[in-house]
C-alpha positions as CSV (number, residue, x, y, z in Angstrom):
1,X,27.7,34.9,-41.3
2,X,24.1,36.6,-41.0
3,X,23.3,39.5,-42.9
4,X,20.9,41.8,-42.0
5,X,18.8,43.1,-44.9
6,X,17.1,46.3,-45.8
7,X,16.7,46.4,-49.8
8,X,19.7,44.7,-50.6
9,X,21.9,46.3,-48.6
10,X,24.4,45.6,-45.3
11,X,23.7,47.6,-42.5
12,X,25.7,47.7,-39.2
13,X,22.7,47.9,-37.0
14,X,19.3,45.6,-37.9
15,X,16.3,47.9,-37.1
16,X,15.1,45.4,-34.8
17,X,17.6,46.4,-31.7
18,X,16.2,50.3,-32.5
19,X,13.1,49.1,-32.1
20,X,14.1,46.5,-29.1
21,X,15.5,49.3,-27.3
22,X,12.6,51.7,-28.0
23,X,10.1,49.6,-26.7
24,X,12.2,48.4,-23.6
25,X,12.4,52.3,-22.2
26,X,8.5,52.4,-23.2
27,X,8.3,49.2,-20.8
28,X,10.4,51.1,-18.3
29,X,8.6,54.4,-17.8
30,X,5.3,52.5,-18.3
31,X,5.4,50.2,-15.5
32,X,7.5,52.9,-13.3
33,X,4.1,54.7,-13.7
34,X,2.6,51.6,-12.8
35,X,4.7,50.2,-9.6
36,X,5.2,53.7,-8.9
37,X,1.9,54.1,-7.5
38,X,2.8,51.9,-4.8
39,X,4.9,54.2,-3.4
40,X,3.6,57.4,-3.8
41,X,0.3,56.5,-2.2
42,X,1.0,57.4,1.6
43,X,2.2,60.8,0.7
44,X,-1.1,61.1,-1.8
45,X,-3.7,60.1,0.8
46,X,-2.0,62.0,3.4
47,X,-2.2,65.3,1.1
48,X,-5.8,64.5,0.2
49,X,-6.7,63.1,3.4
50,X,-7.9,59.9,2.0
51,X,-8.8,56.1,3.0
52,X,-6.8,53.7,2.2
53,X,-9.8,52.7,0.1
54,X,-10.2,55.5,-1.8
55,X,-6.5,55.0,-2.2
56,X,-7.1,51.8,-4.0
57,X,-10.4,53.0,-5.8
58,X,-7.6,55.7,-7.5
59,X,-5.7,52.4,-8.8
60,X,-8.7,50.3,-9.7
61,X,-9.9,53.4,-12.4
62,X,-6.3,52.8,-14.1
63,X,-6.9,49.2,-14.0
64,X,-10.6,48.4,-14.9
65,X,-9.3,50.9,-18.0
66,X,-6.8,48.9,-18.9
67,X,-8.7,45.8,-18.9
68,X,-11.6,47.1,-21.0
69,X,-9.6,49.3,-24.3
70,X,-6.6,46.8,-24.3
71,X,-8.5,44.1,-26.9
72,X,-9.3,47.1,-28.8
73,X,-5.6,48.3,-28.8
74,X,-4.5,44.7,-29.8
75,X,-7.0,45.0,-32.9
76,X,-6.2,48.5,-33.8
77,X,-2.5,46.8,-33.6
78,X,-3.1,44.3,-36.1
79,X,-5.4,46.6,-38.4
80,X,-2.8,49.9,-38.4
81,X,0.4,48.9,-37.2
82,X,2.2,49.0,-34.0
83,X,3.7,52.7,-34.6
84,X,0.7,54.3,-34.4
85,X,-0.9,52.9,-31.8
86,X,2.1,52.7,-29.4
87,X,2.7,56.5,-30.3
88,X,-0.7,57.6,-29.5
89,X,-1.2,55.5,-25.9
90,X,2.1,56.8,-24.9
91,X,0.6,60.4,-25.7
92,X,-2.5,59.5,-23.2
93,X,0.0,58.0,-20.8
94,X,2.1,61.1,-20.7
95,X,-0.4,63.2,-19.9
96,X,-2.5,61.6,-17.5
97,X,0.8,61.1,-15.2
98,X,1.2,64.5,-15.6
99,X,-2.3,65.6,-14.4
100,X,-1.8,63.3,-11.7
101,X,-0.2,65.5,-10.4
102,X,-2.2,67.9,-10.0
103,X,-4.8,66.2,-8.4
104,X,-6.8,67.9,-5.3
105,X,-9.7,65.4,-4.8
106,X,-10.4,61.9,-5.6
107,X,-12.7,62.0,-8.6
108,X,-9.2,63.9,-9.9
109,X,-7.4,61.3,-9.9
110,X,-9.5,58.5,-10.3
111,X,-10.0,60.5,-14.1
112,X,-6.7,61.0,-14.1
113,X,-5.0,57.9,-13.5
114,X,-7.4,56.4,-15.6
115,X,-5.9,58.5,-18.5
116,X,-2.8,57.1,-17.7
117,X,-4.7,53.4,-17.8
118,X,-5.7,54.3,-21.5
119,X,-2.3,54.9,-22.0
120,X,-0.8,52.2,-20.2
121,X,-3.5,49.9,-22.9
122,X,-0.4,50.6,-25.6
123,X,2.5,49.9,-23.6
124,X,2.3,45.9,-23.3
125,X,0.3,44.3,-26.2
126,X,1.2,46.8,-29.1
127,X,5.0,46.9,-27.4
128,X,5.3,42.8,-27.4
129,X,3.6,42.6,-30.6
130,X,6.4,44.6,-32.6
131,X,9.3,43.0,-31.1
132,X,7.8,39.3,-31.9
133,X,7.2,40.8,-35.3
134,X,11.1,42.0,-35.3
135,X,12.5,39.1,-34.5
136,X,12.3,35.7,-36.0
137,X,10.4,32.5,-34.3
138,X,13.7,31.4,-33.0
139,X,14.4,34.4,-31.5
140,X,11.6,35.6,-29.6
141,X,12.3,34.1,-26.3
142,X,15.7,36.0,-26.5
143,X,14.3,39.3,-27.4
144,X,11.9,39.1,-24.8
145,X,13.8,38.5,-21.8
146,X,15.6,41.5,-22.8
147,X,12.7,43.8,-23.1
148,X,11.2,42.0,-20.0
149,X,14.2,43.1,-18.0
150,X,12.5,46.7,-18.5
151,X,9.5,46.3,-15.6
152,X,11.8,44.5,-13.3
153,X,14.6,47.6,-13.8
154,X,11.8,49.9,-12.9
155,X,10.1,48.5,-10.0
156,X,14.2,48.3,-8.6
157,X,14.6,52.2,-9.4
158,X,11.8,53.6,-8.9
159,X,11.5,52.1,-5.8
160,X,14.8,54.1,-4.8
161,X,14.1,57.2,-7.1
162,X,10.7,57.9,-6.0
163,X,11.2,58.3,-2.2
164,X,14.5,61.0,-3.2
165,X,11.8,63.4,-5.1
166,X,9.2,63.3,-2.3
167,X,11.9,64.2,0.1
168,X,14.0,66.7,-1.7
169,X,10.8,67.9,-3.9
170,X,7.1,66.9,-3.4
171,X,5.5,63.8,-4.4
172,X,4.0,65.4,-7.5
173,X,6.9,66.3,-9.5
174,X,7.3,62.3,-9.2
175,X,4.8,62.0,-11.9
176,X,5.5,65.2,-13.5
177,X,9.1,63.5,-14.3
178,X,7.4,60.4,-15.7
179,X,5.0,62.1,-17.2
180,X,7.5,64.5,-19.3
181,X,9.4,60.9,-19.9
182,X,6.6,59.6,-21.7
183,X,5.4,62.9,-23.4
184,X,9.4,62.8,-25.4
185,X,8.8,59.4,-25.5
186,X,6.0,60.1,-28.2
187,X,8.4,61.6,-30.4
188,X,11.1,58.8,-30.5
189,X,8.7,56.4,-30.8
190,X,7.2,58.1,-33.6
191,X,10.7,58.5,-35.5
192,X,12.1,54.9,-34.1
193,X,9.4,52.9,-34.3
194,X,8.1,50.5,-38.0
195,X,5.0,48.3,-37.5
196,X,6.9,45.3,-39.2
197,X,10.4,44.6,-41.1
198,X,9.0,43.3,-44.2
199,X,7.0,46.8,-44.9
200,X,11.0,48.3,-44.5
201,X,12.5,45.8,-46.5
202,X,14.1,44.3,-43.6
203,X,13.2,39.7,-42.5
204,X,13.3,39.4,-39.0
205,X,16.5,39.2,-36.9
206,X,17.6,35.7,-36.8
207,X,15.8,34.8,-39.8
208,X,16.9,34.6,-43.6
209,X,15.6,36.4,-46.4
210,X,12.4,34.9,-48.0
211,X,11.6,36.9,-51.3
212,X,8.3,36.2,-51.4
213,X,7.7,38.6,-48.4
214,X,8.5,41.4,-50.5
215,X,7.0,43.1,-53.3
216,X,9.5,44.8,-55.7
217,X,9.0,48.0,-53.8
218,X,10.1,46.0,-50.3
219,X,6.7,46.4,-49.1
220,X,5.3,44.1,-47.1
221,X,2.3,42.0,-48.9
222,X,-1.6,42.4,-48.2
223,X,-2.5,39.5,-45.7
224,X,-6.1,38.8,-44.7
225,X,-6.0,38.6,-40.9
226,X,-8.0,36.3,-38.6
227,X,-11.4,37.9,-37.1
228,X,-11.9,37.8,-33.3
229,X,-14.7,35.3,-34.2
230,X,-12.4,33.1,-35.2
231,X,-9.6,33.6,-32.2
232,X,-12.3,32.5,-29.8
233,X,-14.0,29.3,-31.6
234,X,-10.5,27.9,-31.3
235,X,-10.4,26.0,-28.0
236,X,-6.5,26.3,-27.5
237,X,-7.6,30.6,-27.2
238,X,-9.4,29.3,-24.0
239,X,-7.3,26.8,-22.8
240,X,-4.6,29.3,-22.6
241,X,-6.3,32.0,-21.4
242,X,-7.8,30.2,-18.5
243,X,-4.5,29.1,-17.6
244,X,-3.2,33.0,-18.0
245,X,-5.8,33.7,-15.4
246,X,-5.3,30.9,-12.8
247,X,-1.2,31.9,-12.4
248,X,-2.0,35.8,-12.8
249,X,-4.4,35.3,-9.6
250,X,-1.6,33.4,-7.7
251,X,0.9,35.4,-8.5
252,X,-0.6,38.4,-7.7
253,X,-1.8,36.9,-4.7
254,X,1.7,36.5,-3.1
255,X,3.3,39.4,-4.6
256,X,1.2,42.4,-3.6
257,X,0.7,41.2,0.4
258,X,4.0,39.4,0.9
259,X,5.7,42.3,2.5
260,X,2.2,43.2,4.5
261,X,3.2,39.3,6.0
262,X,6.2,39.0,6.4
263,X,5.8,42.0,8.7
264,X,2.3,41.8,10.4
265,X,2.2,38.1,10.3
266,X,6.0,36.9,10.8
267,X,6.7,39.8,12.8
268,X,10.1,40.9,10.9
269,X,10.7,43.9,11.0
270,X,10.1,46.5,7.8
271,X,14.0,46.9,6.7
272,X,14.1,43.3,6.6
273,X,10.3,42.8,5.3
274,X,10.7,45.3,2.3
275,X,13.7,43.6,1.2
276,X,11.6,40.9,-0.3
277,X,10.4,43.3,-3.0
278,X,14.5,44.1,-3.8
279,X,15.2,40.1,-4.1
280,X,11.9,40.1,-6.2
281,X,13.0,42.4,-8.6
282,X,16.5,41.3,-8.8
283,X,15.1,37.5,-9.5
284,X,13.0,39.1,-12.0
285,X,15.8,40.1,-14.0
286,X,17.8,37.0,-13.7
287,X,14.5,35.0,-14.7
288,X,13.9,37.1,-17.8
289,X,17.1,37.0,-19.0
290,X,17.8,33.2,-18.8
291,X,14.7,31.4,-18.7
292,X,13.0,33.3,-21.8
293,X,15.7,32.5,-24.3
294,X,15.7,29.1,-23.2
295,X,12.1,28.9,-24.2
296,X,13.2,29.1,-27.9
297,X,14.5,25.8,-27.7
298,X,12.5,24.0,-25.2
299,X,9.3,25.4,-26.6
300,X,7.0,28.0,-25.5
301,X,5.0,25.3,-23.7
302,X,7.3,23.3,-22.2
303,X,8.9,26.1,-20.4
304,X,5.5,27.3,-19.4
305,X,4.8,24.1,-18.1
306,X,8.4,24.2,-16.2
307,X,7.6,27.8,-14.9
308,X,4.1,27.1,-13.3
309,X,5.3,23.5,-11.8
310,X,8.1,25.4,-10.0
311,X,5.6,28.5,-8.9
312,X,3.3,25.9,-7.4
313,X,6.0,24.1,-5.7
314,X,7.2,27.6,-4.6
315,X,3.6,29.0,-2.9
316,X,3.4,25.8,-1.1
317,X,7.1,26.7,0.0
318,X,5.9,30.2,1.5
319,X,2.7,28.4,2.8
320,X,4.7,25.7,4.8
321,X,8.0,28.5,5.5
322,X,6.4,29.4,9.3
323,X,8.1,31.7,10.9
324,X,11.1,30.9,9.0
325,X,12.1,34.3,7.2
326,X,15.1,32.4,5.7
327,X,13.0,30.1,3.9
328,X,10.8,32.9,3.3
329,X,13.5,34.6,0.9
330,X,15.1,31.8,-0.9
331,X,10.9,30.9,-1.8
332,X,10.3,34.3,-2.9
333,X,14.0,34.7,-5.0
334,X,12.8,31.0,-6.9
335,X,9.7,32.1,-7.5
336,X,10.6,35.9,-8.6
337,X,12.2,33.9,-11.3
338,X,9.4,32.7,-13.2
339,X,7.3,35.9,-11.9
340,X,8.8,37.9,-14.7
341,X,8.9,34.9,-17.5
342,X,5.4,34.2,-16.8
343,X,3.6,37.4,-19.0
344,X,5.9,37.6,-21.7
345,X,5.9,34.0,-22.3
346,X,2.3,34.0,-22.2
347,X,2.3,36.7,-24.6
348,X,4.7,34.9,-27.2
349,X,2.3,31.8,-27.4
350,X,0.1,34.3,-29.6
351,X,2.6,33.9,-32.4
352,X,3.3,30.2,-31.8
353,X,-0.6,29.1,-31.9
354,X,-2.2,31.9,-33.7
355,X,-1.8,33.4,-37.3
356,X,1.5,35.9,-37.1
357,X,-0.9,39.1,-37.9
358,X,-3.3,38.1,-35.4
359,X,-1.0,38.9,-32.6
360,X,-2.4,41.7,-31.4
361,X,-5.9,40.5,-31.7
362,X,-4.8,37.5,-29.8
363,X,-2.6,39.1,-26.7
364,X,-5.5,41.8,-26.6
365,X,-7.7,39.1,-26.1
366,X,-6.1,37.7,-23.5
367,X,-5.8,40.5,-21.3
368,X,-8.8,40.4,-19.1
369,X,-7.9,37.1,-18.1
370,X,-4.6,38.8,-16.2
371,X,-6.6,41.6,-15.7
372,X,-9.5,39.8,-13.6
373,X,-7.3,37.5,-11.9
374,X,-5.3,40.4,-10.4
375,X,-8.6,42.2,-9.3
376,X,-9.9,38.6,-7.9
377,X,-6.4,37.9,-6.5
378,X,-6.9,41.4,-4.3
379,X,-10.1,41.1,-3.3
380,X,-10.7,37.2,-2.1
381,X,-6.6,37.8,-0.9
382,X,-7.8,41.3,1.3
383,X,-11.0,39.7,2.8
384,X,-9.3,36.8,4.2
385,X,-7.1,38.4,5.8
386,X,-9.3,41.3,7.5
387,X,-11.6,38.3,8.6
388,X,-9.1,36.0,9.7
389,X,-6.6,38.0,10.5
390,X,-3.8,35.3,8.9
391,X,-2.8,34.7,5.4
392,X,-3.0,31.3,5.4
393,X,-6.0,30.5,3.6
394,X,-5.4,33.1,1.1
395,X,-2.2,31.7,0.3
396,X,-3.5,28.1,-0.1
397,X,-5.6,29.1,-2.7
398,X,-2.8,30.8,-4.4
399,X,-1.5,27.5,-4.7
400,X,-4.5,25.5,-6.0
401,X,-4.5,28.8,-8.8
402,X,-1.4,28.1,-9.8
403,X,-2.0,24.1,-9.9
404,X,-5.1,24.9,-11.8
405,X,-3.3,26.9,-14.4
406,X,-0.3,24.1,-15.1
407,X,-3.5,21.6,-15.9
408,X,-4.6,24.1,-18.7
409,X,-1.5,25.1,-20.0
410,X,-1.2,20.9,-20.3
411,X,-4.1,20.5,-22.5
412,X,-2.8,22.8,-25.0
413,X,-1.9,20.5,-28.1
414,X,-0.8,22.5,-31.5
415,X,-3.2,21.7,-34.5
């Protein structure tokens, strides 16, 4: 029978499911604040009188600061610990979901949600980081799909939660709730949270006790870490991040208009249209929670590779569908499947290719690659259509993307 191990001693409870389940409602609140958005926005640029582009410019300030601090928080990560940083960003995130409520013109909440963004920089790579650090090699796939279920959970409740506080209250106190979520999240992850097992005299969940990780005080030995110089002369760090890229852009390509076609362009009508973003979510969870823990035993590549096969087949699915909506929503539920597999399992290949205390440096590293392939995905995505007026040649490049990124993630070969 496994023990878990804390200086010698049998405890009930390993430290990793505290901090599993710390990080999973950090996940939760963080992408609620995220998705969230989505659905606040009509009441917002109604109550500011705003475009639907100045609506987007609000979203584009959290992003673009996402994408630029979240290397940094992936170093600061690896230089200080996971406790720290996470504690901090959820501080930021907190309070710039509060002030976003507040907002009265645009430059308001463009600074504003941009706070949030800064936030937002320590609730993915710092959050991912710590688990894979909790839980041994073996394990990973497991723990993830768990803490992945966290986004998919939020996008499902918030998406039923938010529109009950903008009718029975006003669609500020919407982020005045998340934001006082995060602001006590600050303190429980400040209690809850340890940077890694081996500096609390616990081994990893799943793994067996190794003396030589400890020092007679169970703290965790000095290692030198590996510089970002060194991350990026190793071609793998590109290969994979190129392939990150290509399936972020198709993904998000699909995913953010596929309501906007199935009603404008299939003519359904919006019950039956937004009911593609409940199937989504529900796959999501499904997807998460099978497919991830079957990555520690196929391999983190081979399941990749399996995942972006069956999300190319699946755009080409919703590119041939017509006007069928039933073919529609069975393409969408597959595909949902490996939607919600696809980051995490990116995420974990940091610990499989790269030195363990270079996660953070690694997944931080990889983040503009999502980031600018979301931000492509939405802007080549939005012109075509306004040109055109059909999706159709959007979504074939959706499935090239995601062609593109199985041939990269196929080149990756471990040293």
């Amino acid at each position: 029978m496994e023990e878990d191990i804390i200086l010698g001693k049998r405890q009930n409870i390993h430290w990793a499911w505290i901090i599993l389940a710390t990080c999973f409602v950090n996940l939760f609140i963080n992408y609620s604040v995220r998705l969230g958005y989505g659905v606040v926005l009509p009441e917002i640029i109604r109550d500011l009188d705003l475009s639907r582009a100045a609506g987007g410019s609000i979203y584009n300030a959290y992003l673009f600061t996402y994408i630029a601090l979240t290397p940094l928080t992936g170093y600061l990560t690896d230089r200080f610990g996971a406790r720290p940083v996470i504690t901090s960003c959820c501080f930021f995130l907190g309070l710039g979901t509060l002030l976003m409520g507040t907002v009265q013109t645009l430059s308001m909440a463009c600074l504003f949600y941009a706070i949030a963004g800064l936030g937002a920089t320590g609730m993915w790579t710092p959050v991912i980081t710590v688990v894979q650090r909790w839980f041994s090699s073996n394990r990973r796939g497991f723990a993830l799909g768990i803490l992945s279920t966290g986004y998919g959970l939020g996008f499902a409740t918030m998406g039923a939660v938010f529109p009950w506080v903008v009718n029975n209250f006003d669609w500020r106190y919407a982020w005045y709730f998340l934001g006082a979520g995060a602001l006590v999240m600050v303190l429980a992850n400040g209690l809850l949270l340890k940077s890694a097992p081996e500096g609390s005299g616990y081994v990893p969940w799943g793994g067996k006790k190794d003396p030589s990780l400890f020092r007679a005080t169970g703290e965790r030995k000095h290692k030198k870490g590996i510089s970002l110089a060194m991350v990026f002369k190793d071609c793998r760090f590109w290969l994979i991040g190129l392939s990150y890229f290509s399936i972020t852009y198709s993904l998000y390509g699909i995913t953010t208009f596929m309501v906007d076609y199935a009603q404008n362009q299939m003519d359904l009508p919006m019950e039956k249209a937004s009911l593609l973003a409940t199937v989504h979510g529900a796959a999501q969870v499904v997807g998460v929670l099978t497919i991830l823990p079957l990555s520690d035993y196929l391999g983190r590549k081979r399941t990749i590779i399996m995942s972006n096969a069956f999300i190319t087949a699946c755009l080409m699915g919703i590119y041939i569908s017509g006007k069928s909506w039933e073919l529609l929503f069975i393409f969408v539920g597959v595909l949902a499947l490996f939607y919600g597999v696809t980051f995490p399992i990116y995420g974990a290949c940091a610990g499989d290719y790269f030195p363990r205390d270079a996660m953070g440096t690694v997944i931080g590293a990889w983040t503009p690659f999502y980031g600018f392939g979301a931000i492509l995905a939405h802007w080549i995505t939005g012109i075509l259509r306004d040109t055109t007026g059909v999706y159709n040649h959007a979504f074939i490049i959706n499935v090239v993307m995601a062609a593109v990124g199985l041939f990269f993630i196929c080149l990756v070969r471990k040293k």
